[in-house]
C-alpha positions as CSV (number, residue, x, y, z in Angstrom):
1,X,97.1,33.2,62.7
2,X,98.1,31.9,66.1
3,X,98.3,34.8,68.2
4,X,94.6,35.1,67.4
5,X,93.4,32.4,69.6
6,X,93.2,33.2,72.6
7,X,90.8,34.6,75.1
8,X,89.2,37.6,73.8
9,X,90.4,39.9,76.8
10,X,94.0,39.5,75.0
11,X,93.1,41.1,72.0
12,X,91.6,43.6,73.6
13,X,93.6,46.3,73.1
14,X,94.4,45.9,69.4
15,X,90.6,45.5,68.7
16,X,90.2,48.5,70.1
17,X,93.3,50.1,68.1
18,X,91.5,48.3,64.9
19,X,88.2,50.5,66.1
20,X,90.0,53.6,66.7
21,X,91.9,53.4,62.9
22,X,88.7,52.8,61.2
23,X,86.8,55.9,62.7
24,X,89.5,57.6,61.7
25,X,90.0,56.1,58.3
26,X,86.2,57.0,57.8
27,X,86.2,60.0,59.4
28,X,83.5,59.1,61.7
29,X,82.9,60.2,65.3
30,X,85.4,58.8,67.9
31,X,82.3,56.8,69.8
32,X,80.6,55.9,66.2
33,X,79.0,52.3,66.4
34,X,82.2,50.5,64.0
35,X,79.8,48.0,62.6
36,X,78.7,49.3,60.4
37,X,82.1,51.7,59.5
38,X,83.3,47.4,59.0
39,X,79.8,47.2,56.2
40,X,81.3,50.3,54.7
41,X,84.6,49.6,53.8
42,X,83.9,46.1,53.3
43,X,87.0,44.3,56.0
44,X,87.1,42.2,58.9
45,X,87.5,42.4,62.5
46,X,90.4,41.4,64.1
47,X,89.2,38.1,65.3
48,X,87.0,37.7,61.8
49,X,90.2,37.6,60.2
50,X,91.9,35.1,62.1
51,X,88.6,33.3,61.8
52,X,89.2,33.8,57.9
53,X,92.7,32.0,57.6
54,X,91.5,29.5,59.9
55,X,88.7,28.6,57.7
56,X,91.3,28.7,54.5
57,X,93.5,26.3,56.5
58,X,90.7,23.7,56.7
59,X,89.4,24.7,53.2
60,X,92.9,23.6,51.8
61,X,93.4,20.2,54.0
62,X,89.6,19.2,52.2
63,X,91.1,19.9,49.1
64,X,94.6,18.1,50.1
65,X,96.4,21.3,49.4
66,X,98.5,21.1,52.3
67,X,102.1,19.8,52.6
68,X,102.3,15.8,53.1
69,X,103.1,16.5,56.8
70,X,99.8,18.6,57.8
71,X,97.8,16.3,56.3
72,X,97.6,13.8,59.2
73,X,96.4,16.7,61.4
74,X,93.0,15.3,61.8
75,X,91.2,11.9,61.3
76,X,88.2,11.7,59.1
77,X,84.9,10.4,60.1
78,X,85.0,7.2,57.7
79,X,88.1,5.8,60.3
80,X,86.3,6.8,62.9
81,X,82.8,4.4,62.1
82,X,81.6,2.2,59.6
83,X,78.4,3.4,58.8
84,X,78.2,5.8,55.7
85,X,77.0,9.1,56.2
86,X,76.5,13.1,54.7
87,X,79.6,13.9,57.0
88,X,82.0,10.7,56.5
89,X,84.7,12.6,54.6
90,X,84.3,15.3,57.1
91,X,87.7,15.9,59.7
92,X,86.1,14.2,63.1
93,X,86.2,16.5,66.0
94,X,87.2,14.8,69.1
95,X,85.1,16.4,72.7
96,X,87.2,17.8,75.1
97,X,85.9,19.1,78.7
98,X,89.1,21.1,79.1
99,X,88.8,25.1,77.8
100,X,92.2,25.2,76.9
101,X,91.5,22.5,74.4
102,X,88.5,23.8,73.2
103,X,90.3,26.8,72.4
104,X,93.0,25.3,70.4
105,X,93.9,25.9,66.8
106,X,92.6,22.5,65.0
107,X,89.4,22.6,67.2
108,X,88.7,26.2,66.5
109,X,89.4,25.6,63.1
110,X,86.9,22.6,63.0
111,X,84.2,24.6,64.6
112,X,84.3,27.5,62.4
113,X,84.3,25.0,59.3
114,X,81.0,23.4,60.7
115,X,79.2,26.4,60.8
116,X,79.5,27.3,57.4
117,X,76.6,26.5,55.0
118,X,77.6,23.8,52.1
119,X,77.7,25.8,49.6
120,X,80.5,27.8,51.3
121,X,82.5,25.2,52.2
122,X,82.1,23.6,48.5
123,X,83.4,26.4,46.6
124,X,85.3,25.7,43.6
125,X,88.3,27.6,44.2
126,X,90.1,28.6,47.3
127,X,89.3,32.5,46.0
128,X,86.0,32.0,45.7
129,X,85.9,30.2,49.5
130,X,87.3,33.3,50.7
131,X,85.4,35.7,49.1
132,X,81.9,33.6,50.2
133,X,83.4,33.6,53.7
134,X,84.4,37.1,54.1
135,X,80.9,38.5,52.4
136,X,79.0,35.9,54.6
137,X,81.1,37.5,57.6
138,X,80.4,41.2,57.1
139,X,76.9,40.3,56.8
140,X,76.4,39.3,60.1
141,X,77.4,43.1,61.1
């Protein structure tokens, strides 16, 4: 889960690898567009996936699924302010100005987790996250 953040241009290679195996999985042309050959066979891209465990990771800390130790990774909105609000049990994301930070595991994490509609991110089970989150994914192909 790791390796897969970082800048794109070092995944490179094994997105393109990824591309190559599912035209030939497929049997499709060696230039055929892959999005929709990802549609067909219903699986992720390289950096969807890591995008997908990410997402689990954060799914399981709302739920306090995590060991006692990762559960301190973030600090939630209500010890941040006072004020009750829709997001107050909500992991606070701290602004950084510095890319590498911005790139970082917990703030990726946090981002992805935002842009997920409600009813995604309240799924009952963690299956049923990931399932919502994976077909939500391959629609955007």
């Amino acid at each position: 889960m790791h390796w897969g953040v970082t800048y794109n241009y070092n995944l490179t290679k094994i997105s393109t690898l990824q591309n190559k195996c599912l035209r030939i999985i497929t049997r499709s042309k060696y230039n055929a567009p892959t999005n929709p050959l990802y549609v067909e066979v219903k699986t992720l891209k390289l950096n969807d996936i890591t995008k997908l465990e990410m997402l689990k990771f954060i799914y399981d800390y709302q739920k306090s699924n995590l060991p006692a130790s990762l559960l301190n990774l973030f600090q939630l909105n209500e010890n941040i302010h006072d004020h009750n609000t829709r997001a107050t049990r909500d992991p606070h994301v701290t602004r950084y100005n510095y890319k590498m930070v911005g790139n970082s595991f917990l703030h990726k994490s946090l981002e992805y987790w935002f842009s997920l509609s409600a009813e995604i991110r309240n799924s009952p089970s963690r299956h049923s996250f990931s399932k919502n989150v994976k077909k939500s994914i391959i629609a955007s192909y």
